[in-house]
C-alpha positions in Angstrom: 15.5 -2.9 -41.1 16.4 -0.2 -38.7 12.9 0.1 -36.6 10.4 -2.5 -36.4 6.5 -1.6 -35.6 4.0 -3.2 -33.3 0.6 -2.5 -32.1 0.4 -1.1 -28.4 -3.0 0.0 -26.7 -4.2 1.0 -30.3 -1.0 3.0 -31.4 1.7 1.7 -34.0 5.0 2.0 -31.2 8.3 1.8 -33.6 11.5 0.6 -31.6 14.9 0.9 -33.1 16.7 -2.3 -33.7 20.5 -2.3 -33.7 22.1 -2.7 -37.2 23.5 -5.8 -37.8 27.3 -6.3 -37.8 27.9 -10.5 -38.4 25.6 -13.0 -39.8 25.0 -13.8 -37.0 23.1 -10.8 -35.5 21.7 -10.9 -38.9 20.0 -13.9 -38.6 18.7 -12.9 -34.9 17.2 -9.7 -36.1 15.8 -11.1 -39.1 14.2 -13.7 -36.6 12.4 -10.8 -34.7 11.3 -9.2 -37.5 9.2 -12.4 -38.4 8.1 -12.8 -34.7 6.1 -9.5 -35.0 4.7 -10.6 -37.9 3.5 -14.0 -36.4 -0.4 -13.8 -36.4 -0.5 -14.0 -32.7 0.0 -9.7 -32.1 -3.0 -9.0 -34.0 -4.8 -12.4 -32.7 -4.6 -10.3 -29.1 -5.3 -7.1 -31.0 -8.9 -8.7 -32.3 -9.8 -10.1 -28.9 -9.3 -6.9 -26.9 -11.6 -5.5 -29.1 -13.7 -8.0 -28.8 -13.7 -8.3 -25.4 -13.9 -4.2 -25.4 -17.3 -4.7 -27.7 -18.8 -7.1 -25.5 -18.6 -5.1 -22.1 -19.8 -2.3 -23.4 -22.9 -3.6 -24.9 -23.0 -6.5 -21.9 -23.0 -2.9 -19.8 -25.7 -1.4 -22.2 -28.1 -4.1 -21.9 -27.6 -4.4 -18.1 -27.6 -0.7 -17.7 -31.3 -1.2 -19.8 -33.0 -4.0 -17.9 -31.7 -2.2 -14.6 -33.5 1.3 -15.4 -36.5 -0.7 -16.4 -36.4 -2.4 -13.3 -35.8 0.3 -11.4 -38.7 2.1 -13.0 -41.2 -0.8 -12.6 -40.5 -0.2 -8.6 -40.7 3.2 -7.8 -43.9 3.5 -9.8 -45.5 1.0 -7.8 -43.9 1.7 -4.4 -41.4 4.8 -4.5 -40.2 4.1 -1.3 -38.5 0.9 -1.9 -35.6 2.9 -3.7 -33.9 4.0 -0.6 -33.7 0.2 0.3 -33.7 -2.0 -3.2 -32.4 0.4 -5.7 -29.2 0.6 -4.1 -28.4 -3.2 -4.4 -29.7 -3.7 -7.7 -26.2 -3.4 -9.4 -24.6 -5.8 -7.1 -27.6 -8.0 -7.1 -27.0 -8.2 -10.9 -25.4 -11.7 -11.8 -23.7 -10.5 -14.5 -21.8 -7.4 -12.5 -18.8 -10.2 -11.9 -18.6 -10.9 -15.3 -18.6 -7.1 -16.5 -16.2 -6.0 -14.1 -14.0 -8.8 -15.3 -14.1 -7.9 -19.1 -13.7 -4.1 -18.3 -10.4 -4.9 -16.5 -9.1 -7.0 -18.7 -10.0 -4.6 -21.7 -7.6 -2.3 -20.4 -4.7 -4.6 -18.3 -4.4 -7.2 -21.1 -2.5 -4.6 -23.5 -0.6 -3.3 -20.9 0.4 -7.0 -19.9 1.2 -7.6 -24.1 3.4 -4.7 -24.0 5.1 -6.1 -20.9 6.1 -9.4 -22.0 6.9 -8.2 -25.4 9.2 -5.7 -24.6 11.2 -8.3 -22.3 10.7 -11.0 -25.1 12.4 -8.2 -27.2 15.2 -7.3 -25.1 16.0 -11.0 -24.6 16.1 -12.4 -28.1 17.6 -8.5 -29.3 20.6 -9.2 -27.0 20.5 -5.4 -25.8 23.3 -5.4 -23.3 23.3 -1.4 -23.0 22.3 -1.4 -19.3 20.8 2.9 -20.2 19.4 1.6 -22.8 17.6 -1.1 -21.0 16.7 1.4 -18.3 15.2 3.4 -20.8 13.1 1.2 -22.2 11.4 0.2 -18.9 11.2 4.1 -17.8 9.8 5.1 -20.8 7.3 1.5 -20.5 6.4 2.5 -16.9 5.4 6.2 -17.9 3.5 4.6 -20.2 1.3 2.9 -18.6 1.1 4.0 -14.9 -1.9 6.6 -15.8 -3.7 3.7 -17.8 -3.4 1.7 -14.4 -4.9 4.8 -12.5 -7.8 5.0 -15.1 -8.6 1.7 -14.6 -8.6 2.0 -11.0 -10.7 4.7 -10.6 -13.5 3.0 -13.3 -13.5 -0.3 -11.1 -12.9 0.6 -7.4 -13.1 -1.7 -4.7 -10.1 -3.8 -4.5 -8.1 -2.2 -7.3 -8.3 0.9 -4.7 -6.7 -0.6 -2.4 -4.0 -2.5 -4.3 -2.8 1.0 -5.7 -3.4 2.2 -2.2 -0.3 -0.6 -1.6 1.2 0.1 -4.4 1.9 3.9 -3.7 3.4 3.5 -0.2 5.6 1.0 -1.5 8.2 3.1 -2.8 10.9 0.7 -2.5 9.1 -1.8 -4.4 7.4 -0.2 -7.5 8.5 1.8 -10.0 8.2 5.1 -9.1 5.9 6.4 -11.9 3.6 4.1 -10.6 4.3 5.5 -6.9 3.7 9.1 -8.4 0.8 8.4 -10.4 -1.2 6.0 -7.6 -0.2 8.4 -4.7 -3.4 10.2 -5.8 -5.4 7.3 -4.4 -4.2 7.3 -0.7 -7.0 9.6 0.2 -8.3 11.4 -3.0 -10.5 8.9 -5.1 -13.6 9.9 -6.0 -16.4 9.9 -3.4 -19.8 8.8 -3.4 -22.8 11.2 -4.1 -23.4 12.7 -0.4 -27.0 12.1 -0.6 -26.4 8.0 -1.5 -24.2 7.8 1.6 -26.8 9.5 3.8 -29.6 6.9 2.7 -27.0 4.1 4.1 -26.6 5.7 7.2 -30.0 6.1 7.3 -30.8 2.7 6.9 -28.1 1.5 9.0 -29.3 3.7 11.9 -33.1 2.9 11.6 -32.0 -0.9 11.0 -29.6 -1.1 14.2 -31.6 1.8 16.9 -34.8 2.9 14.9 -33.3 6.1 14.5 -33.3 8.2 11.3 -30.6 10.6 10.4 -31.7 13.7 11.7 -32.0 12.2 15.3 -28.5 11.4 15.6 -26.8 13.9 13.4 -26.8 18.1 13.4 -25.0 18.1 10.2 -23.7 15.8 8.0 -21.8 17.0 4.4 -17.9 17.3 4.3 -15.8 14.0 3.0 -13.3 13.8 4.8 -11.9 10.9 2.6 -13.1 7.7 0.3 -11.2 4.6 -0.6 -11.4 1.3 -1.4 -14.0 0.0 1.3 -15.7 2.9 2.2 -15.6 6.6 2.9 -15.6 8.9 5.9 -17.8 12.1 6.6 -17.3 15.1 9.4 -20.6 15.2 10.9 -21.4 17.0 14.2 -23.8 14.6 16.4 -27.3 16.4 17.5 -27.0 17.5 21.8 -28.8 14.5 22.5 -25.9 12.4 21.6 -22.9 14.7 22.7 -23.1 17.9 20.5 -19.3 16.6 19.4 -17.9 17.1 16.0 -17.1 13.0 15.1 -15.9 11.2 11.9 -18.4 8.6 10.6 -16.9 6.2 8.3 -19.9 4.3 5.9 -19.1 0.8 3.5 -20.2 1.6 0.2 -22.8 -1.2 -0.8 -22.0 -5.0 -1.2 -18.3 -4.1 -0.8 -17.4 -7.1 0.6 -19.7 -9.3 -2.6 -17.5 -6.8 -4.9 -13.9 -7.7 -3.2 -14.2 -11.2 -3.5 -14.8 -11.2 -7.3 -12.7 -8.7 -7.8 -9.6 -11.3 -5.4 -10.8 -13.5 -8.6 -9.7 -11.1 -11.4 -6.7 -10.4 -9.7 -5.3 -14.1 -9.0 -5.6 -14.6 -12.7 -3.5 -11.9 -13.2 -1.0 -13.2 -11.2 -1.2 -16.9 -12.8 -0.6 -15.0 -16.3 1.6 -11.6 -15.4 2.9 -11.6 -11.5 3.8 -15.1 -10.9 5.6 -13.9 -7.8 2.4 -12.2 -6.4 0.4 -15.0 -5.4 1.5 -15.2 -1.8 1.6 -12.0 -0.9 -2.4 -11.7 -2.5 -3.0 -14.5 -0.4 -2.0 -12.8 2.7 -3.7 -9.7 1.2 -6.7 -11.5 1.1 -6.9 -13.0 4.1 -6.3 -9.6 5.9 -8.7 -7.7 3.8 -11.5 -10.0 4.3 -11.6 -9.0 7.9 -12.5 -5.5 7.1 -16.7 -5.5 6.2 -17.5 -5.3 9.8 -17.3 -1.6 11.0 -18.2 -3.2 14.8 -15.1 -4.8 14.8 -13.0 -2.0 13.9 -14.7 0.1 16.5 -13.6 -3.2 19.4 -10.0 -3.0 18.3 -10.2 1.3 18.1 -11.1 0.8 21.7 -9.0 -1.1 22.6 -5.7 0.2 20.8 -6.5 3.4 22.7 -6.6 1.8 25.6 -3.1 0.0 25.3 -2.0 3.2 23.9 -3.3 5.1 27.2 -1.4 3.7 29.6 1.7 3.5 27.2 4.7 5.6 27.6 3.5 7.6 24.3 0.4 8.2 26.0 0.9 12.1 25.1 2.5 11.4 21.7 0.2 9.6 19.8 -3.8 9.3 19.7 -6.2 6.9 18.8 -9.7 8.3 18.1 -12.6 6.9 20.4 -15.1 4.8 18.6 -18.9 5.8 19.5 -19.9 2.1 19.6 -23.6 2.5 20.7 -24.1 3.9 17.0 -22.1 1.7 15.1 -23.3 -1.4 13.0 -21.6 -3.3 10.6 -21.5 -0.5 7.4 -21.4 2.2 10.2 -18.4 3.5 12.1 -18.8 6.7 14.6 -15.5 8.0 16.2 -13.9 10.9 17.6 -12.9 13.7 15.1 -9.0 14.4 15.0 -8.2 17.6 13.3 -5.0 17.1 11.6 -2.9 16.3 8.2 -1.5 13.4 6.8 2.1 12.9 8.0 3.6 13.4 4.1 1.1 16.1 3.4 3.0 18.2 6.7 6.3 17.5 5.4 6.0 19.0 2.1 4.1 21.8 3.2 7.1 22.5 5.4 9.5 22.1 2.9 6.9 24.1 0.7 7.7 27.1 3.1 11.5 27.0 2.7 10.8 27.2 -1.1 8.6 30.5 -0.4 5.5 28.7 -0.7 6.3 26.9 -3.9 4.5 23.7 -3.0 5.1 22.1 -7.0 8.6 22.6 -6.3 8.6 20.8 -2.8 7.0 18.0 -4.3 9.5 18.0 -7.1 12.4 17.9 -4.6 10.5 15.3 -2.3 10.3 13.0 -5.1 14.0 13.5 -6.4 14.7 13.0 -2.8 12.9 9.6 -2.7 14.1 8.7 -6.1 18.1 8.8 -5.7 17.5 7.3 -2.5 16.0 4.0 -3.8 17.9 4.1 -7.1 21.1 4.0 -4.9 23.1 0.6 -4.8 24.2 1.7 -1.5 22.4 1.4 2.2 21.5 4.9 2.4 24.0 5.8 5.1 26.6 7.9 3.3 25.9 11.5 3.7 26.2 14.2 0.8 27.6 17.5 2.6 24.5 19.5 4.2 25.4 23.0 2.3 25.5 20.9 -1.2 22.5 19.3 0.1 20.9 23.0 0.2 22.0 24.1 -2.6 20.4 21.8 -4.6 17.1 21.8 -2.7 17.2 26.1 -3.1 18.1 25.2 -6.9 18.1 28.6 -9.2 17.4 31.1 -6.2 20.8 30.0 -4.4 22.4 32.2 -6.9 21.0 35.6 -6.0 20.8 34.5 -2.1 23.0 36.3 0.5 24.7 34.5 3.1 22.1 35.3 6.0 19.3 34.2 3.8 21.0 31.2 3.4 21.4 30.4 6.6 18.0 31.2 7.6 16.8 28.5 4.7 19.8 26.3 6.5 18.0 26.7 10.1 14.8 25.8 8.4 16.0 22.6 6.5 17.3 21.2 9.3 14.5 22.2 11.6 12.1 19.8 9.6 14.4 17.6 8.9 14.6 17.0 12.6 11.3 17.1 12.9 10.5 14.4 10.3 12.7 12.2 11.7 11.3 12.6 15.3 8.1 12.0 14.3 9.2 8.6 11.9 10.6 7.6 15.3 7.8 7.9 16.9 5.7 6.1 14.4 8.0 3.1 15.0 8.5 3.3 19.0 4.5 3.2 19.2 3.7 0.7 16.8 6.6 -1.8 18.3 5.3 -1.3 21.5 1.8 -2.3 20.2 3.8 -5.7 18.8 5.7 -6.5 21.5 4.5 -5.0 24.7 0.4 -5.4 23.9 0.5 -7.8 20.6 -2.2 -5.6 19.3 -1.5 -3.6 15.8 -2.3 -2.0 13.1 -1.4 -4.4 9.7 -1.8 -1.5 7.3 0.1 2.2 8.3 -0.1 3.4 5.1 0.8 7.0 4.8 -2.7 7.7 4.5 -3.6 6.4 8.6 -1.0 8.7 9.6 -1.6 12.3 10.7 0.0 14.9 12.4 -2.7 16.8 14.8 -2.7 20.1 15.5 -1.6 19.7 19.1 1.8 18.5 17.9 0.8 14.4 18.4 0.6 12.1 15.7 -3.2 11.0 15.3 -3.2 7.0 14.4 -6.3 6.4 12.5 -8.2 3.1 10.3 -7.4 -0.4 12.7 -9.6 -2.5 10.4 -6.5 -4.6 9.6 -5.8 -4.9 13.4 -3.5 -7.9 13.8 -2.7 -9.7 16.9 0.1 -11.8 18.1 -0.2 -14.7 20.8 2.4 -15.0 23.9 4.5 -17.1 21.5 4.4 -14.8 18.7 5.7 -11.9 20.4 8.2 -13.6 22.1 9.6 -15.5 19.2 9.7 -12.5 16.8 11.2 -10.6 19.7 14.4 -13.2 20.0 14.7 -12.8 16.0 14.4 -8.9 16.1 17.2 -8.6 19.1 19.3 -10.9 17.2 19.1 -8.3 14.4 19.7 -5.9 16.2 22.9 -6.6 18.0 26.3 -4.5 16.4 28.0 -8.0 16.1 25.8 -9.8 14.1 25.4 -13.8 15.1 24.1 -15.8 12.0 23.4 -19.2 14.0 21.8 -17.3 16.6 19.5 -15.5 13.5 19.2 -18.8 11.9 18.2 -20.5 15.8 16.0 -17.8 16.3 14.1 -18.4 13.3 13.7 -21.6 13.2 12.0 -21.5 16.7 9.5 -18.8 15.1 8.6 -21.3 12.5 10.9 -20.6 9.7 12.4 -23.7 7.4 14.4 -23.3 4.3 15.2 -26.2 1.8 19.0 -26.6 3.2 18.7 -25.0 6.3 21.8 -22.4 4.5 22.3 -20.4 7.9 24.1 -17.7 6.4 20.9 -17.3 3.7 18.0 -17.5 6.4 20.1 -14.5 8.3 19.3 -12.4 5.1 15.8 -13.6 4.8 15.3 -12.4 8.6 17.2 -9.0 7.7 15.0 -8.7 4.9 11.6 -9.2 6.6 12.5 -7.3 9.9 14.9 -4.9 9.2 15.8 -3.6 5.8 17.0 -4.9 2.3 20.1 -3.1 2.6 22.1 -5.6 1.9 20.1 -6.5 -1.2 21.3 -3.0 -2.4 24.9 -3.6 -1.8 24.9 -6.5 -4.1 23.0 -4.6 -7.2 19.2 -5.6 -6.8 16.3 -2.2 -7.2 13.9 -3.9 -5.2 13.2 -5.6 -1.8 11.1 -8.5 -4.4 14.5 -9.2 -6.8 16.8 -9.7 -3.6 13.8 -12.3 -2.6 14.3 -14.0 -5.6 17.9 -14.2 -5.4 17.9 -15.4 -2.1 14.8 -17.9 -3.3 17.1 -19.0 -6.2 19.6 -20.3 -3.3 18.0 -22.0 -0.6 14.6 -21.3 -1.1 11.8 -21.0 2.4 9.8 -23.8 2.9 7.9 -22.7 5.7 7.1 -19.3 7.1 5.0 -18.5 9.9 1.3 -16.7 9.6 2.2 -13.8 12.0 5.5 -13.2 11.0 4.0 -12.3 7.4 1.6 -9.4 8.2 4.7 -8.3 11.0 6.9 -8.4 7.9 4.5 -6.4 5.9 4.0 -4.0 8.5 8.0 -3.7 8.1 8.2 -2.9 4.5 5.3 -0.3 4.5 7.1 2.0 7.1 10.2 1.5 4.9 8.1 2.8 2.0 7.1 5.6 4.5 10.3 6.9 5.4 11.3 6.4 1.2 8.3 9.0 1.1 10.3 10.9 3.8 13.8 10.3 2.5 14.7 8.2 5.1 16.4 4.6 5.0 15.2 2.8 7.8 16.0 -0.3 9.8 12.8 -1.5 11.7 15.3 -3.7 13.8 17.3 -0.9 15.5 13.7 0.7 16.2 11.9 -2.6 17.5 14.9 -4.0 19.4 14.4 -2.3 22.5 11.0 -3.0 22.8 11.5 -7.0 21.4 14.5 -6.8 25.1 11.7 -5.5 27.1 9.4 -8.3 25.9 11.6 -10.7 27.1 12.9 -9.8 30.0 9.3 -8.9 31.5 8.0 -12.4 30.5 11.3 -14.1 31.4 9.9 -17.4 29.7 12.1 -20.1 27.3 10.7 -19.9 24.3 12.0 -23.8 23.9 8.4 -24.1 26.6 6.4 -23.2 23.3 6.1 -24.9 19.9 4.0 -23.8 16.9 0.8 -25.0 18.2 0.7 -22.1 20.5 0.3 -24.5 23.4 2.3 -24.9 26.7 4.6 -27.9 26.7 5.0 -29.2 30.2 8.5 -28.4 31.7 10.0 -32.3 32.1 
């Protein structure tokens, strides 16, 4: 045989097998023809469509006895909509279950397709490295938009997992990047008048206040994700006359997330092994979110810190309008501005003479080779071949003062970007160090650049905090990181004393971890690995970590997603050479031996 067939998301997908050339490679492809016809492909064929049955009438039936419900209510009391009617669907028992069997009706092909195509390039022996690339391109195209779809039909905590996902450049595939960059501020609101009943209720609830005493107007959406979504509203003269952003929790979010944390682990047990800690730690941080008073304390006080900073006329934190907030109802200062990447390209956009497809076009390319590259990201391609290929076809009938103009410009931005990635780091490592107050999820999306020139810092309700210990400990690691002549005991030492443990204690392996975690995976590049999570598992697959501290986790996190940011900006970073000179101040204002503290947080008495 020279193709062999199998059945992918409902469509017969032929994929050529390599003629045979010995007995042997005769007898292996004649054992993978008979492995598609094992019963077990079409066994998973009949229970997706099973499984695709059920939900839709389980969804029917539901949908049914909720209208008749709803029906029964508002005939007999019509007000009790505005309060009952929307909880009914999360109120429904059966919503877990649903939710569940619509997920899986559309992940559990995409996860067959998965393992079979690596069962297939194992027992197939395809050694063609292109051709092996291929395959997984072509795989990823595939399915990215499928994974979108099924986002957008389930919300809640798939949101925010492709929210991840997409400012995780260095991590994910990029046609997963592309296709889920959609979601960082652009999924589908809520009907206007639905979100208006919550704040109504909210307000009435919290200050017996309707609507119309607290707001002028209230209409434009200014965003929606996962959680919740955020309105411009201008308050009424009674409360300020300011133009404000009021962020509202859709209903039972937080009854919705933890179901939805359910769906997900078992996707992990059966198609992301790997995952489970880091939806652990997702977990616990997300969990913290469905209390909009919260967010408001730590809005407060973030600005404060950031106040009496030395970016003080850099960056700005909106101010939270806590006398109206409640826990599905945040009111904060308005910043007018645009989202950090959105500026960028609409920069570059200009250079291009306002062809914004093509800037995003480049920006991607851009992002792409820079990731794809086995190298740190340091060499430098001439600047003038760097134009060229940025001013593609319209280089040709350029003259050389046109050219320069477009030269002037490229490097204009590109300073600019830069500065302002700088920025982002020097204000969020002084939050670490300095205050030990941050934000645990700068996703593109928080980031905006205002129209005053400052960079507007926006959604702390994944504010983290560190402990005297913390920031002192991660501060040793970080400066031992950062020095030009690297020490690996004093890595290793520094470590350990922040609560790391390996199996062997291999010095020379928890120097990479740290690098890795704090700084960049570099390194992991040099030696051949894609992604930041298959230079984990080599270094796992030597002297595996035993131990690793809470705090250092989410600090770690924070880490990666500005290294996804500057992918997103064509920019390699190193969080170390960033943070190091705010991890020196740390110590030397505290001036304390961290041998004075162990893991318990708790003074140890100087003998």
């Amino acid at each position: 045989h020279t193709h062999t067939s199998f059945i992918s998301c409902g469509k017969i997908v032929s994929m050529p097998i390599a003629h045979a050339t010995t007995p042997r490679s005769c007898r292996r492809h004649h054992y993978l023809h008979r492995y598609l016809q094992l019963p077990v492909i079409w066994l998973l064929c009949v229970v997706w469509i099973i499984i695709s049955t059920a939900a839709t009438a389980t969804s029917a039936d539901n949908f049914l006895s909720s209208w008749q419900l709803r029906s029964t209510l508002t005939q007999a009391n019509p007000t009790l909509y505005t309060t009952i009617g929307e909880r009914e669907q999360a109120t429904n028992p059966l919503e877990p279950t649903i939710r569940a069997l619509k997920f899986w009706r559309r992940v559990a092909p995409i996860v067959v397709h998965y393992k079979f195509t690596e069962y297939w390039l194992k027992v197939a022996h395809i050694g063609d490295k292109k051709k092996r690339y291929d395959t997984w391109e072509k795989l990823h195209a595939a399915h990215a938009p499928t994974g979108l779809k099924c986002i957008l039909e389930l919300r809640g905590l798939f949101v925010k997992i492709g929210q991840v996902m997409s400012s995780r450049a260095d991590f994910i595939p990029r046609q997963y990047v592309d296709v889920f960059s959609e979601l960082q501020d652009s999924v589908p609101p809520w009907e206007t008048d639905r979100v208006k009943r919550i704040v109504q209720q909210s307000l009435m609830d919290s200050q017996g206040l309707t609507i119309e005493d607290v707001f002028e107007s209230f209409d434009e959406v200014l965003g929606s994700a996962s959680i919740g979504q955020v309105h411009k509203a201008k308050l009424t003269p009674e409360f300020g006359g300011e133009t404000v952003a009021v962020k509202v929790m859709h209903p039972n979010a937080e009854t919705r997330f933890r179901n939805d944390f359910k769906i997900f682990r078992t996707l992990c047990k059966v198609a992301l092994p790997g995952w489970d800690p880091i939806l652990r730690e997702l977990e616990m941080q997300m969990m913290t979110e469905f209390d909009y008073t919260n967010e408001g304390q730590n809005l407060l006080q973030v600005g404060k810190n950031m106040a009496k900073s030395p970016y003080a006329n850099k960056v700005k934190v909106p101010y939270p309008m806590l006398d109206l907030c409640s826990k599905n109802l945040l009111v904060m200062e308005y910043l007018e501005g645009k989202k950090l990447a959105t500026s960028i390209e609409e920069n570059l956009s200009s250079i291009l003479g306002g062809d914004k497809l093509m800037a995003r076009k480049v920006l991607k390319a851009k992002q792409q080779a820079l990731f794809e590259s086995k190298h740190s990201g340091n060499q430098k391609k001439g600047f003038l071949k760097d134009l060229n290929d940025i001013l593609g076809e319209s280089n040709i009938s350029m003259s050389v003062l046109e050219k320069a103009a477009k030269a002037r410009m490229l490097m204009t931005m590109t300073r600019d970007a830069r500065n302002k990635l700088s920025l982002l780091l020097d204000a969020t490592g002084h939050q670490i160090f300095n205050d030990g107050l941050y934000n645990g999820d700068p996703h593109p999306g928080n980031i905006l650049v205002l129209e005053c020139g400052r960079l507007g810092l926006i959604d702390y309700g994944q504010t983290r905090s560190l402990t005297k210990h913390d920031r002192l400990a991660l501060a040793a690691v970080v400066c031992a990181l950062g020095r030009k002549s690297i020490d690996i005991h004093e890595i290793t030492t520094a470590m350990n004393k922040f609560g790391f443990h390996s199996r062997d204690n291999n010095e020379e392996n928890i120097a990479k971890f740290a690098a890795l975690y704090f700084d960049s995976d570099a390194a992991g590049k040099r030696l051949g690995y894609a992604t930041p999570q298959k230079y984990l598992q080599h270094l796992n697959s030597i002297d595996p970590m035993v131990e690793v501290p809470d705090p250092a986790v989410f600090v770690a996190r924070t880490s990666f997603l500005f290294r996804g940011l500057g992918a997103l900006l064509q920019q390699q970073l190193h969080t170390s050479q960033h943070w190091k000179k705010h991890a020196k101040i740390a110590i030397d204002a505290k001036g304390e031996d961290l041998q004075l503290y162990n893991l318990g947080m708790t003074p140890i008495a100087n003998e």
